[in-house]
N, CA, C and O atoms as a DFTB+ gen file, in Angstrom:
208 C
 N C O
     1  1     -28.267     -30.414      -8.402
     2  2     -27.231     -29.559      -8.964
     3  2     -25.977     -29.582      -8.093
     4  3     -24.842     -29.571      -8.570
     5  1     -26.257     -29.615      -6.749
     6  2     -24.796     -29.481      -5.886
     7  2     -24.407     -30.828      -6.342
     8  3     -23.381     -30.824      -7.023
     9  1     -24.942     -31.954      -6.153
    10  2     -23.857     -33.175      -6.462
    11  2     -23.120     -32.996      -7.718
    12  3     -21.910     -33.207      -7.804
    13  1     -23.804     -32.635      -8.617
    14  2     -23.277     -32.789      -9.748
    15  2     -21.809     -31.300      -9.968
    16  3     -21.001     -31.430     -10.887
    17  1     -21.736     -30.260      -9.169
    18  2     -20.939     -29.288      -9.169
    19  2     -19.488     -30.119      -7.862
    20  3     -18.278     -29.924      -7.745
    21  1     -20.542     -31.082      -7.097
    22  2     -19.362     -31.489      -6.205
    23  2     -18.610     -32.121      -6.850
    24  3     -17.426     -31.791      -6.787
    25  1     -19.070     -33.485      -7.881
    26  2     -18.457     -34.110      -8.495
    27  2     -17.468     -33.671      -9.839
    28  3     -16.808     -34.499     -10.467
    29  1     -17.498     -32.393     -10.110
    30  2     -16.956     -31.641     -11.153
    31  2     -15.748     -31.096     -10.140
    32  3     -14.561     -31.345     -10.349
    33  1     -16.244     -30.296      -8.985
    34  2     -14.763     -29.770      -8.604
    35  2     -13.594     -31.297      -7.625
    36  3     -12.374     -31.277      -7.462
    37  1     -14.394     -32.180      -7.269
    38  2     -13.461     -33.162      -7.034
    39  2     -12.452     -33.784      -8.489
    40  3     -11.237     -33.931      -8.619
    41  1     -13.451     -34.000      -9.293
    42  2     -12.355     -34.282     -10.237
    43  2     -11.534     -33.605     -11.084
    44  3     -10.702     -34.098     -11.845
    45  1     -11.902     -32.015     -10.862
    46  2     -10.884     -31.237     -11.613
    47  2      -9.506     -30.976     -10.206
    48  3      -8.410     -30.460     -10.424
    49  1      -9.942     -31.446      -8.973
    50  2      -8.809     -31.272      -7.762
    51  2      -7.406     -32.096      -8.501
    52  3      -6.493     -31.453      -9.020
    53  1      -7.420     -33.246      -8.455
    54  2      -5.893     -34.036      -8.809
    55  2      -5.412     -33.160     -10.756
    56  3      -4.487     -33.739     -11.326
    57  1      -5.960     -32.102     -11.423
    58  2      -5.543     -31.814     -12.064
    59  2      -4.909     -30.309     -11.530
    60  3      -3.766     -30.078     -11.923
    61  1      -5.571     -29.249     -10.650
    62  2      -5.065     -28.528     -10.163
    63  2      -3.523     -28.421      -8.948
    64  3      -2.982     -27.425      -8.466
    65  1      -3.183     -30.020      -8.773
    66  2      -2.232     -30.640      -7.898
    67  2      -1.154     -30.082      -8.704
    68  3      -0.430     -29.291      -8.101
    69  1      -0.841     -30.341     -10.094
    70  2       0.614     -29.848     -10.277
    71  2       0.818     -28.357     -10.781
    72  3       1.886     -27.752     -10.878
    73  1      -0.630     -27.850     -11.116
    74  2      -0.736     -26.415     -11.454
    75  2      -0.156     -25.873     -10.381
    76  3       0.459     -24.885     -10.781
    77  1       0.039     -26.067      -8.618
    78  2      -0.210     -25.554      -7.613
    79  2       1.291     -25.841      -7.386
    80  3       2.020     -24.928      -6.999
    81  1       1.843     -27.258      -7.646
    82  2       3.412     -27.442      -7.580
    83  2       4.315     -26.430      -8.743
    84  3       5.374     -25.919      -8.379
    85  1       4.145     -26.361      -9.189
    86  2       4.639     -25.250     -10.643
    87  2       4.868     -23.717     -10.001
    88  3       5.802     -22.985     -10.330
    89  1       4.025     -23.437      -9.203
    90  2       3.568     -22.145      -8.665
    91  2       5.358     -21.055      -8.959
    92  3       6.440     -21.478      -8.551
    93  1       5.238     -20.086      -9.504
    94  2       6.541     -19.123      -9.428
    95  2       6.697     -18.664      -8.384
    96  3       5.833     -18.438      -7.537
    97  1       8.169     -18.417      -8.313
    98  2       9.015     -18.034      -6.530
    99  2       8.459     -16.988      -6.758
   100  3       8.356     -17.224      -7.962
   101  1       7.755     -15.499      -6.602
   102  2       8.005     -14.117      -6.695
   103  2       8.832     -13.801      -5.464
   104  3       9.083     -12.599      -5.384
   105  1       9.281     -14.473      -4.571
   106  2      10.597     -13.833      -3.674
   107  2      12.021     -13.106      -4.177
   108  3      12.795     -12.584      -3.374
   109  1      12.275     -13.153      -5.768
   110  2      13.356     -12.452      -6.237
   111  2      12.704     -11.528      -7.332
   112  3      13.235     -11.126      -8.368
   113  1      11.525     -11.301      -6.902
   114  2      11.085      -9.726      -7.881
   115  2      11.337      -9.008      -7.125
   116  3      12.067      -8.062      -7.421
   117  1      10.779      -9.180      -5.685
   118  2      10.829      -7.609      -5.047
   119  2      12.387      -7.513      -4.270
   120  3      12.768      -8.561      -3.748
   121  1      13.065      -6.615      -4.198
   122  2      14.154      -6.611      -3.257
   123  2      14.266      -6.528      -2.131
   124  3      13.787      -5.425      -1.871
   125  1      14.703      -7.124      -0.934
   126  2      14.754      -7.042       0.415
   127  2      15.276      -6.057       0.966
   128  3      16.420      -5.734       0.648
   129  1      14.502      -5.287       2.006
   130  2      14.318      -3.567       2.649
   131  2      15.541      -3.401       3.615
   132  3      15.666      -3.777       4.780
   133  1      16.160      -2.922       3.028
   134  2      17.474      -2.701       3.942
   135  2      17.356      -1.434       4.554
   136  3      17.293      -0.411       3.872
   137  1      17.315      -1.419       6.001
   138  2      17.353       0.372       6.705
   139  2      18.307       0.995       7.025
   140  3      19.014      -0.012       7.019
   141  1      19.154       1.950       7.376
   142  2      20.344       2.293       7.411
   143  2      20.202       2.062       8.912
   144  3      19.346       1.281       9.330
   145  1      20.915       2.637       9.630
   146  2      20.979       2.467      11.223
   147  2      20.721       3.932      11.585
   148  3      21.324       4.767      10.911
   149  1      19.761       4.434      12.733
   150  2      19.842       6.141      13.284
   151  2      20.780       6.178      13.385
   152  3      21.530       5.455      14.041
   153  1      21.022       7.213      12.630
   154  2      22.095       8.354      13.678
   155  2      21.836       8.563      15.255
   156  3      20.750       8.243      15.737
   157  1      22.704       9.024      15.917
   158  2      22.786       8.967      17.605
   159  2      22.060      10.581      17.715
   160  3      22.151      11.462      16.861
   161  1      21.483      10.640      18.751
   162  2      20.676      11.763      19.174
   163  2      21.795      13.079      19.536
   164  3      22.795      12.887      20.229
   165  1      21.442      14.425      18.947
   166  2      22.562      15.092      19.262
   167  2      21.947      15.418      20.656
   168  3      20.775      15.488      21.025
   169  1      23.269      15.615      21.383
   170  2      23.329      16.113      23.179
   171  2      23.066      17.633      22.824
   172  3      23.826      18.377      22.204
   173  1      21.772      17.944      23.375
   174  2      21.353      19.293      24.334
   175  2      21.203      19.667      25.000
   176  3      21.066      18.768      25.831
   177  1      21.061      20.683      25.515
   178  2      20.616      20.910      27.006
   179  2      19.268      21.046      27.339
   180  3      18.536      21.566      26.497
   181  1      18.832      20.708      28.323
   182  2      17.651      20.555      28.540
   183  2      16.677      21.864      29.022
   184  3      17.275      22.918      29.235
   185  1      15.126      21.840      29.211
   186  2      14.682      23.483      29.596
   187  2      14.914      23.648      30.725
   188  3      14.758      24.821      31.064
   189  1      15.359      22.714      31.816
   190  2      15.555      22.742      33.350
   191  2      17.008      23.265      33.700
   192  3      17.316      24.018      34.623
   193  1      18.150      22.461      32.371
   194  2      19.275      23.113      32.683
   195  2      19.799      24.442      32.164
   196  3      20.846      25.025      32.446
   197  1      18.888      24.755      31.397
   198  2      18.999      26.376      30.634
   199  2      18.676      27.138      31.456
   200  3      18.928      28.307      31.166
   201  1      17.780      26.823      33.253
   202  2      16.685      27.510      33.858
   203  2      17.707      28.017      35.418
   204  3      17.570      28.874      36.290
   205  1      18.535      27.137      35.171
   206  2      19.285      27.458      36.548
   207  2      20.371      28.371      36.396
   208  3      21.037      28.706      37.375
């Protein structure tokens, strides 16, 4: 039985060759993740300089 399943998927291989070249881009379905930039940390004072 294996020879005979080997010899079935070797010769269905050179028909799956251009199925595999055909293949669709999906790189322009999804849109590329743009992040904004942080905002800058607001300046506080610290518990050491509140302490003096």
């Amino acid at each position: 039985m294996k020879p005979a399943l080997a010899l079935l998927a070797l010769s269905l291989l050179p028909l799956a060759a251009p199925v595999q070249a055909q293949s669709v881009d999906v790189g322009s379905l999804f849109p590329t993740l743009t992040y904004p930039t942080p905002a800058p940390e607001p300046a506080t004072r610290t518990v050491t300089e509140l302490n003096r």
